[in-house]
N, C-alpha and C positions, 0 to 999 in steps of 0.2 A: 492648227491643232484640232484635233477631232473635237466633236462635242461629246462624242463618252469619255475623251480624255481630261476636256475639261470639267467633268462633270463627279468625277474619281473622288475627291474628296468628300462632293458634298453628297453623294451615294452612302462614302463611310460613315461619318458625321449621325445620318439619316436612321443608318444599318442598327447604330451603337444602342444597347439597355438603357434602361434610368442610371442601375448600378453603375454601367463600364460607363458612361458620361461622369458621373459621380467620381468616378477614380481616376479618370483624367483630370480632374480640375483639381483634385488632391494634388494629384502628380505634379501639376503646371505649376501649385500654388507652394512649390518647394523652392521655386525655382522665378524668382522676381524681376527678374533682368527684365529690360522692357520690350525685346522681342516675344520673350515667354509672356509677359501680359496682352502684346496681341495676338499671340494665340490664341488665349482663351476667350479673348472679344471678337473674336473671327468663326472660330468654333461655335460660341451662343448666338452669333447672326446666326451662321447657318444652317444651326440646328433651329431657328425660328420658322425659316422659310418653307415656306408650301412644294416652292421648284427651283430648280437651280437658278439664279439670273444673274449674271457678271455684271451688266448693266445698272443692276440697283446696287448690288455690293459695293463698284467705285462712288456710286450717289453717294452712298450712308456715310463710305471713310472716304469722303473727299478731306484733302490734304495732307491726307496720313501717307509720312514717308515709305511705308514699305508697299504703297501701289505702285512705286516705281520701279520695282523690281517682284512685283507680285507674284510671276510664275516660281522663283525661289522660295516665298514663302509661303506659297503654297504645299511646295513639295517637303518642303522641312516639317509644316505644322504635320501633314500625312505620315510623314517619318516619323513625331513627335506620337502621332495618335496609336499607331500598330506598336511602340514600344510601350505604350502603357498598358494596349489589349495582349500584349504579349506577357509585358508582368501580371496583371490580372488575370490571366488564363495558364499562369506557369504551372499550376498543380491541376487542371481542372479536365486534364487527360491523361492518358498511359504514357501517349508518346510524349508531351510535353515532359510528364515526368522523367522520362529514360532520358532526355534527351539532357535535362538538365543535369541528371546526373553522370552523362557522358561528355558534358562539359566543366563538371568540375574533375571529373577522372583526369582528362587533359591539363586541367590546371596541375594537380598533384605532379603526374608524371612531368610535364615543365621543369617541376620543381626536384626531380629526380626519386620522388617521395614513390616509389615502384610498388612497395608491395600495398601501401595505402590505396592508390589507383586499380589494383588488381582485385582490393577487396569489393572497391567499390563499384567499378565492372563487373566483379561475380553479381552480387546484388542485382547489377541491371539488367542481368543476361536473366536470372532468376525469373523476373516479373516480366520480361521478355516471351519470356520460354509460355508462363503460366496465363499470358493473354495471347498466345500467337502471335506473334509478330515477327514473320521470319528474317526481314529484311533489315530489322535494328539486331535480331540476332545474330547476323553475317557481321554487321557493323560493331559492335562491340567484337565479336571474335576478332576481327578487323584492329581493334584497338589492344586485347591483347597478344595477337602476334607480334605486334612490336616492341611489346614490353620480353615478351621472350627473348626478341631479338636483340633488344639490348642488352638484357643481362645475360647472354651468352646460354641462353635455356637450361640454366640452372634449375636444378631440381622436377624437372620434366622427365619421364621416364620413357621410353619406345611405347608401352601400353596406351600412356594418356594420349600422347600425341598421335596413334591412331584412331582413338574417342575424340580428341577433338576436330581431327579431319572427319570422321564420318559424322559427325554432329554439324559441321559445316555443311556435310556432302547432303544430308538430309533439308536442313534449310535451302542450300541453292534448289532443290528437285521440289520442293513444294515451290518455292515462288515461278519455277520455270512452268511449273503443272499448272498454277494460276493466269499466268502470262498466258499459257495456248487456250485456257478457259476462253479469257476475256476477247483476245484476238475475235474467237469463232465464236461466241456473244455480240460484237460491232458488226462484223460483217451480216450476222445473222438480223440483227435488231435494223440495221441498215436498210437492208432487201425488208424485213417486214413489214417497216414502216412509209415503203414507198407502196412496194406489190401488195401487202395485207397477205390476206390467208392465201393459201395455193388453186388457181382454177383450173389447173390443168396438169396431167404426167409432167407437165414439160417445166412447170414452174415448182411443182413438189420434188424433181430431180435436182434443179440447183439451189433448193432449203438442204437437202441430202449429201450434195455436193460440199456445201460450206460446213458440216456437223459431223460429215465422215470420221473427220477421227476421233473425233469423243464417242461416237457411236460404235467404235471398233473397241472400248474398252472396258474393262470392268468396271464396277458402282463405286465411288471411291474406300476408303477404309476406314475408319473410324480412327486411325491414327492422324488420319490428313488434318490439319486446320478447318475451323467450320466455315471461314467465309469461303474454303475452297470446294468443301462439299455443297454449303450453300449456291454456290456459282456451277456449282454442275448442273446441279436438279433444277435449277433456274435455267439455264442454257436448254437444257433436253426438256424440260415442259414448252417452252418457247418453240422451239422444235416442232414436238408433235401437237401443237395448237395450227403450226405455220401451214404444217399439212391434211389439217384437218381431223386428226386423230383426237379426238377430246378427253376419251377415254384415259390414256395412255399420258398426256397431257397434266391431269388430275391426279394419276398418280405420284408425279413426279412433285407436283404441288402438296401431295398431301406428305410425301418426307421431307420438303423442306418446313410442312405445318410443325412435324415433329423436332425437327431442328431447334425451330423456334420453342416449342416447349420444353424443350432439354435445357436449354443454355440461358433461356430465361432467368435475369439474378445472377449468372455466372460473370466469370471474368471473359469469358468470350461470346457475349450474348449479341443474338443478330441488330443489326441497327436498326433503328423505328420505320425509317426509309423505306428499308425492305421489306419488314414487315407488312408493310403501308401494300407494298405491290403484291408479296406472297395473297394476301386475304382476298386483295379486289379481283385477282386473277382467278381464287379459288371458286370465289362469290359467281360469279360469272358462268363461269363454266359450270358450277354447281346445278344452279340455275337453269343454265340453257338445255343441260341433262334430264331436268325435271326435277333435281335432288331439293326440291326445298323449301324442306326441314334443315338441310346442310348451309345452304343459301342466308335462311337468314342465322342461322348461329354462326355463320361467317359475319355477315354485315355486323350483329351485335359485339363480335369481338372486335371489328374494324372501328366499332362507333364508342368504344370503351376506350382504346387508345390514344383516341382522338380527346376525349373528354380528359385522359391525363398528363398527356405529353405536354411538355411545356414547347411548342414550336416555333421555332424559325420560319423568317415569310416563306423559305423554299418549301420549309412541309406545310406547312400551311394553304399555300397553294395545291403539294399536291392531295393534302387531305379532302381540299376542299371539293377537288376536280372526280378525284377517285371514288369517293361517295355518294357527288351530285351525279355521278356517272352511272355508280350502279342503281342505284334508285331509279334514276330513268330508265336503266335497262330492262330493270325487274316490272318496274310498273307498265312499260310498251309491251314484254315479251306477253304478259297475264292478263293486255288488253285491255287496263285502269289508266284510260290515256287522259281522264279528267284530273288525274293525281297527278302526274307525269307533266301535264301541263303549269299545277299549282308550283311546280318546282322551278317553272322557268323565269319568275320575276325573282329569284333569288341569283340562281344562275347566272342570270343578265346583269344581276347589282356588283356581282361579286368580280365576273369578268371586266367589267367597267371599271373596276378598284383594280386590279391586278394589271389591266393592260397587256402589253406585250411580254410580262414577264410569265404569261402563263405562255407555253412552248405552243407553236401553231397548231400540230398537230392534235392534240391533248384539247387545246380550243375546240376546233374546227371540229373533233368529234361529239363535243357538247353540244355544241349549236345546231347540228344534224338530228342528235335524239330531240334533242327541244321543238324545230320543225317539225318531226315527225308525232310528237304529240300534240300541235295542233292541228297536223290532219286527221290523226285520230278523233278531235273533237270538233271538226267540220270548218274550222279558221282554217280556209287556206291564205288567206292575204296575210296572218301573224306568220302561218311558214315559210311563204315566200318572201320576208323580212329576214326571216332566220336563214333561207337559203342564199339569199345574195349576201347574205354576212362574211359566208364560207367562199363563196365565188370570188367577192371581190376584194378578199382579203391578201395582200400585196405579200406576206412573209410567209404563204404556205406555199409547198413545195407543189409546183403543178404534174409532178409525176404522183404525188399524194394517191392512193385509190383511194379514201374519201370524195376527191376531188369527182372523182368520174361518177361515185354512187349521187351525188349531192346535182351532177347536171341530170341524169337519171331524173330523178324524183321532183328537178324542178319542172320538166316536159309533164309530170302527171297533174302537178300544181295548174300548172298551163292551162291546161285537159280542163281539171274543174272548174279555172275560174273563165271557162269560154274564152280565153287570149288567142282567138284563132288568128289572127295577123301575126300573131308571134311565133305562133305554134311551128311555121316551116322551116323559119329559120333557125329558131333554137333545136330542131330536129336535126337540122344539117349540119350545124356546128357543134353540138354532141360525137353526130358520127366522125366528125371528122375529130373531132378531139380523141375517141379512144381509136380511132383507125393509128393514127399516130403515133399512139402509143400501146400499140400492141396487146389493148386491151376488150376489143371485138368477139367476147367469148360469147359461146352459142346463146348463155339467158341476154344479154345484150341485143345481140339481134333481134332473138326472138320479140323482145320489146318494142326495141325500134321499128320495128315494122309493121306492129300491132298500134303505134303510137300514129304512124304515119297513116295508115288506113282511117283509123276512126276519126284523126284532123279531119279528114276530105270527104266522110260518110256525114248523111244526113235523117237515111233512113233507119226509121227506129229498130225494125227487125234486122238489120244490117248489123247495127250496133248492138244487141242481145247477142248476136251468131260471131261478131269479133272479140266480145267480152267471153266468152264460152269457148272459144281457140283460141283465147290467152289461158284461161283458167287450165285447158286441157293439156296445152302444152309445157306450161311451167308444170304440171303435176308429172308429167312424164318425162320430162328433165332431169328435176332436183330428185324425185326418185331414181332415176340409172345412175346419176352422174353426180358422187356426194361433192365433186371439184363445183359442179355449179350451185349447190343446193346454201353455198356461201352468203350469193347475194341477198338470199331472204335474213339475212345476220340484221343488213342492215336498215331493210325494209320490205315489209312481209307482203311481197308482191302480187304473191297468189292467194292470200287471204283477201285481199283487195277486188281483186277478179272476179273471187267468191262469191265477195259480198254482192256486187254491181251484179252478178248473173244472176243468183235467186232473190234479188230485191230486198237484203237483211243490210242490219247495220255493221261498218267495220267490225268495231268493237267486241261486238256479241260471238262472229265468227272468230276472232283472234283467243278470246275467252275460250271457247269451245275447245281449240287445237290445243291450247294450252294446258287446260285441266284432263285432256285426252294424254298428253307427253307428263303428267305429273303421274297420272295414272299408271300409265306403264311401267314408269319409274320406278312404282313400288312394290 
């Protein structure tokens, strides 16, 4: 048996409140049989323990009969725990609540008690209707078309029964319009996550490719459900981010801002989750626009939410990531790479705690801005700690473009800290890395070959004249061609170039560009 399988209980155990422990052992302590007392002596080991260990768990209850059949009571106590977090959670949702009362509906009708069950369906279809939920509204219809049908559709008239068919025919066309949402959302999120933004016609054609048909149709209506129009404008900002349109991108962010302000307090208000993503996406892009004024009254609402939500380790995780994220981004893009640095022992503490439950990619892009503000503050050896974190990390995906920017910038790391024995090799194994994967675009090269030259030069004017046909050429690049102008997203290549040709500091050039783009901005 696996070891996540053996490990299922004591995850749940781990997962549970003060409260939901609290009302298990209520529960247990109803019930004295002396299985149920090992239960709950089973239950308070395991919620002692630091990590799961089967090996000290038979120590402790050595000669206790139920280690002879352990894996049974294992799975009963598990059974025993989700029926107590299910009683404890019976009222503490919408759907919990419909559902329980589509469970006593069933008992009624059992009971032939028809038109009790029918009221009590109306009821649920009611609170159905009024938080969206179209898919328990098919379902309850579902439950009373067959009270129709057994009492021979008494008292139903042609009129209603065409309301209740298009009242059905309405719900199935919203979850089917959700369904294609999400479909072209995975495929889209799929490809972004491996390719990133678009560098080429050829990769902006198949983001265009996969969004075609949402993009063939109207803005949805305000009678749709929100998490459907939520999931549009989410889909199509994702979109025009994938192809580089920012602009465009932002809009779509700022109706789903409005979303969120609508429905805020309501019965259909967006979940904190998405929330979580709407801002940090807004934030970002605000940002990178130069908006920011907009920028940080994004982050303070992001850092508002965070102070009241009561989270789960999942949001928690992603509060943590999505924050520590833009902070860095904001402090790299405006050239405050000594701030940007100050963030990385938190970073690191935090990552260490979380482990692999933080998603690779979502890591690995942490660790990247982290490197990249100790090059801004002249530690290259702290970067290149941070750069072999991402390299040699066994659960990121090596189609990742992360992956390819991060060997990038370690050949610059190289560069600085004089690793000339290393320098050919890791030059070669770069190219051969994005040759392979199809990721050889023109700023690549241009690099690589600029990376190669100056390994093997010696002479100091040589070196001024190849640092000045890098600078020149990335400037006439990412100006024709905004498909390449991507890779500076991830490290500002040619402010680097800058810096090393006119003999300035990174930092001060990054500053410079930046209060120039806030400028324009306004």
């Amino acid at each position: 048996m696996s070891g996540k399988v053996n490990e299922a209980l004591y995850d749940l155990v781990q997962s549970m409140s003060k409260s939901e422990k609290r009302y298990f052992k209520l529960m247990s302590s109803r019930h004295t049989i002396g299985s149920e007392n090992n239960y709950v002596r089973i239950f308070d080991y395991l919620d002692r323990l630091p990590s799961y260990d089967e090996n000290a768990l038979f120590d402790y209850f050595k000669g206790e009969a139920f280690l002879k059949r352990f894996s049974i009571t294992k799975k009963r106590l598990y059974d025993h725990i989700l029926s107590a977090l299910d009683a404890f959670h019976a009222s503490s949702s919408i759907e919990a609540q419909i559902h329980k009362m589509l469970h006593a509906s069933d008992i009624l009708y059992d009971r032939s008690l028809y038109d009790q069950s029918r009221r009590l369906l109306r009821s649920a279809e009611k609170l159905a209707l009024k938080h969206e939920k179209p898919a328990l509204v098919i379902e309850i219809g579902n439950k009373q078309k067959r009270i129709l049908e057994t009492t021979g559709y008494s008292g139903m008239s042609a009129t209603q029964m065409n309301d209740f068919t298009e009242k059905e025919n309405t719900q199935i066309q919203s979850l089917q319009y959700y369904a294609t949402l999400w479909k072209i959302k995975s495929r889209l999120f799929g490809l972004l996550s491996k390719k990133g933004v678009a560098r080429s016609k050829e990769d902006a054609a198949l983001y265009k490719e996969i969004c075609q048909e949402i993009l063939d149709r109207d803005e949805p209506s305000a009678e749709l459900a929100t998490e459907a129009r939520y999931l549009y404008y989410h889909v199509i900002s994702a979109y025009y981010y994938a192809i580089a349109n920012l602009d465009k991108s932002l809009e779509a962010l700022h109706k789903n801002l409005e979303l969120m302000k609508q429905s805020t307090g309501g019965p259909c208000a967006i979940e904190v989750n998405k929330q979580v993503s709407v801002l940090t996406n807004a934030i970002y892009i605000s940002d990178k626009l130069g908006d920011y004024k907009s920028s940080i009254s994004y982050l303070n609402q992001l850092k508002t939410i965070a102070s009241k939500v009561s989270a789960n380790e999942d949001l928690e995780i992603k509060l943590f990531s999505s924050i520590n994220s833009i902070e860095l981004s904001m402090n790299l893009r405006k050239g405050d790479f000594t701030n940007a640095a100050s963030i990385a022992t938190n970073v690191k503490m935090k990552l260490d705690e979380f482990g692999s439950k933080v998603v690779p990619a979502r890591r690995a892009f942490l660790e990247f801005k982290v490197a990249v503000a100790y090059i801004g503050i002249g530690d290259f050896s702290q970067a290149l700690k941070w750069v072999n974190r991402i390299l040699n990390d066994g659960e990121l995906d090596q189609t990742e473009d992360i992956i390819s920017f991060t060997q990038l910038l370690e050949l610059l790391i190289h560069l600085e800290l004089n690793h000339d024995k290393l320098l050919p090799y890791s030059i070669k194994s770069t190219q051969r890395f994005l040759k392979t994967r199809n990721r050889l675009y023109s700023f690549e090269k241009v690099f690589l070959q600029f990376i190669g030259k100056l390994s093997k030069c010696d002479d100091r004017f040589d070196i001024d004249r190849y640092w000045g046909d890098l600078y020149n050429e990335l400037a006439t690049l990412t100006d024709d061609d905004a498909f390449e102008s991507v890779a500076l997203d991830y490290f500002d290549f040619q402010s680097w170039a800058e810096a090393k040709l006119k003999g300035r500091d990174f930092e001060s050039v990054v500053r410079e560009k930046y209060n120039k783009t806030v400028r324009q901005a306004s």
